[in-house]
N, C-alpha and C positions, 0 to 999 in steps of 0.2 A: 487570698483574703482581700487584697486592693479592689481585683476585679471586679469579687462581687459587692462591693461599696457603690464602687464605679456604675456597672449594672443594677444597684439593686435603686440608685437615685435618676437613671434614667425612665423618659416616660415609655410609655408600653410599643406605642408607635413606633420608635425612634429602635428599638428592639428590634421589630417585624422587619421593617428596615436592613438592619445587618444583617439576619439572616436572610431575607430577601436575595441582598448582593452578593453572600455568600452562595444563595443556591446558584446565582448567576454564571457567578467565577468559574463557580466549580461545573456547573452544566455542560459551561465554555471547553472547560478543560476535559472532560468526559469526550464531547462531541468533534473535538479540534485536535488532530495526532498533532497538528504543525505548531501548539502553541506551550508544547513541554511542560504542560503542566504536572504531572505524571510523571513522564519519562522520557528521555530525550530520543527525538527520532531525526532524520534526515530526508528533510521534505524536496529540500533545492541547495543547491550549492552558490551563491552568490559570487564566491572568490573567483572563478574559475574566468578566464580573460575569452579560453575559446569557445565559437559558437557552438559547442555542444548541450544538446537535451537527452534527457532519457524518457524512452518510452515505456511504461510496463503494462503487463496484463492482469486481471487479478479472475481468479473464481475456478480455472482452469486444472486440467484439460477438458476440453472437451471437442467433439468430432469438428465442429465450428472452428479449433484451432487451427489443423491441418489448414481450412481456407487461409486462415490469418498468415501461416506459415510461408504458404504461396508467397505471400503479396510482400513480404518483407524478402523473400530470395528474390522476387522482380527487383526490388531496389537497391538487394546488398547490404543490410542494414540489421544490425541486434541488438536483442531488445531482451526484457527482464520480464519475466513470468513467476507472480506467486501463486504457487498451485496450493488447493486442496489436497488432502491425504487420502481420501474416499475418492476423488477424483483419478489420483494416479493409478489405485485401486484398482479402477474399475475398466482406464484406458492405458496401460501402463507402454503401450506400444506409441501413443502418443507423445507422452512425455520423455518416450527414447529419440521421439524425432524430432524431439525439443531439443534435448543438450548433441543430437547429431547434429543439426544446424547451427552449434554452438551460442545456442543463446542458453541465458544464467534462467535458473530455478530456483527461486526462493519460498521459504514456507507459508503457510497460510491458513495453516491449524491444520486439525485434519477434518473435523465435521463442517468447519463453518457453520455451526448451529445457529440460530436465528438468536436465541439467548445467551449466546455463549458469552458474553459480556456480565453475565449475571453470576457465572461459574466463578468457584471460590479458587485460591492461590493452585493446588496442589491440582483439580481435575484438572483449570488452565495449563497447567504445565504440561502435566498430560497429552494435552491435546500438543502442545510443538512437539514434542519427544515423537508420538507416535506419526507426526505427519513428517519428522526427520527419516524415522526410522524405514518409510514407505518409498520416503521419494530417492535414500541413499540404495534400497535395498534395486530398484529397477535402474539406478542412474550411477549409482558407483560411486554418489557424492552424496553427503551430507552438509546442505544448506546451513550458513550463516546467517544469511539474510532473511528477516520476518517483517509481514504486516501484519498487523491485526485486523481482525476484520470489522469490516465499516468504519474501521479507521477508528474505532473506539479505545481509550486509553481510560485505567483507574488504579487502584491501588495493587489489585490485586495480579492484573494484568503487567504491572510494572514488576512485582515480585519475581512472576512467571519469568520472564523476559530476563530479568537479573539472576535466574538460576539456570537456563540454560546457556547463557553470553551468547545470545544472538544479538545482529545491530538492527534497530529497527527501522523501518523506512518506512517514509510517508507520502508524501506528494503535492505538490503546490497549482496544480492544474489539473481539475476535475471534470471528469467530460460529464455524468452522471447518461452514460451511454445504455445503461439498465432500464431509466424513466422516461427520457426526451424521447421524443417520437420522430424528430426532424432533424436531418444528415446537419442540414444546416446551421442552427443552432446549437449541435457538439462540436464542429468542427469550428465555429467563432468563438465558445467561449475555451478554446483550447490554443487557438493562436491567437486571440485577442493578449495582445502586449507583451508577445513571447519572447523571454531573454536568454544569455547564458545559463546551465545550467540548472532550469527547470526540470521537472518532473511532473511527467504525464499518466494520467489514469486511465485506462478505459478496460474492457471487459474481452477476454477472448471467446467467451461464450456466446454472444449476440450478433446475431446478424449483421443487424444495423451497424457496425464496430469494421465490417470488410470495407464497406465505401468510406466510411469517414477515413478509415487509416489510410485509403489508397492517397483521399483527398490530401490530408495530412504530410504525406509523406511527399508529395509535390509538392507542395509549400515550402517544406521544410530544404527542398531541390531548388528553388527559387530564391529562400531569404538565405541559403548557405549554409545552414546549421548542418551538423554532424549527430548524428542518433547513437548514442553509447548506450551499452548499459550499466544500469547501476554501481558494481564496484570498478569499472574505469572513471564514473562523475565523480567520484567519492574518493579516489583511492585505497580502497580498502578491500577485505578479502573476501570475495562468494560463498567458499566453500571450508570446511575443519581439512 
């Protein structure tokens, strides 16, 4: 009753206004896993004193991986892969050579549909169960860890996530290795101001993602850091 007193002696403007800044907020929190609007995820570890980062991959398997694969046994280094469920699907001998190599697997729906952000509580949920149920059924584990994809957070999406207790994970350094055209360009906005316990984004699907990681991983041999993955940044568990 107050409210609309309240509202009903405001001018019109001053209206368009709030919801304006509401659509803002909330667009923000749509577009931004790292700003918890939604749901709380684990972008970067700030507490953490040693030089460690995590690397992850997102979109995967795919035959591109195998290269990627390479390049981190040259340096000795594991790293966090959220795979697709249609993906494991379809290369399931890849993602055996994924957790052979002991790096973690975490979910990542299973269609990746381009709208899948638009999908209501009960298909979203769906979609984790069945990319659990693909990646345990070739790997012998059943992933704790999720991202959503594109990094999209909303109501529904939060439900989802709260009915299977998966943790969800984000990322504080984005290479946008999918878009950029230039080695150079993903690889500075990914070690531009790189600290403790960040988290790295890039794609095991693209090409362009072999040179930069090689570049990457030099770097990371030069400033000292240590490459974990995700549940050693975190302390927490990979797998049920």
């Amino acid at each position: 009753m107050l409210a609309a007193i309240i509202f009903d002696k405001l001018p019109w403007w001053s209206l368009f206004v709030l919801i304006l800044i509401w659509l803002l907020i909330t667009g923000y929190g749509v577009a931004n896993i790292r700003s918890g609007y939604f749901l709380k995820s684990l972008s970067n570890n700030s507490k953490i004193n040693q030089r460690k980062i995590a690397i992850t991959f997102d979109d995967g398997p795919d035959p591109n991986t195998l290269e990627v694969l390479k390049i981190l046994d040259k340096y000795g280094v594991r790293c966090t892969f959220f795979c697709i469920g249609k993906q494991v699907e379809k290369y399931p001998e890849i993602v055996r050579e994924i957790t052979k190599k002991n790096h973690v697997i975490g979910n990542h729906t299973f269609s990746h549909d381009k709208l899948i952000d638009m999908y209501g509580t009960e298909r979203f949920t769906n979609e984790i169960k069945d990319a659990d149920r693909i990646i345990e059924k070739y790997t012998t584990r059943r992933p704790l860890l999720f991202r959503p994809p594109y990094g999209i957070t909303n109501p529904n999406i939060a439900k989802a996530v709260k009915a299977t207790g998966h943790t969800v994970i984000g990322w504080n350094k984005r290479s946008f290795d999918t878009t950029i055209p230039s080695e150079k360009v993903i690889l500075r906005r990914i070690t531009k101001n790189l600290k403790n316990g960040d988290v790295i984004l890039l794609h095991d699907t693209k090409t362009i993602t072999l040179s930069v990681l090689e570049q990457l991983l030099l770097f990371l041999q030069r400033n000292n850091f240590t490459t974990v993955t995700i549940d050693e940044l975190f302390s927490i568990q990979a797998y049920a």
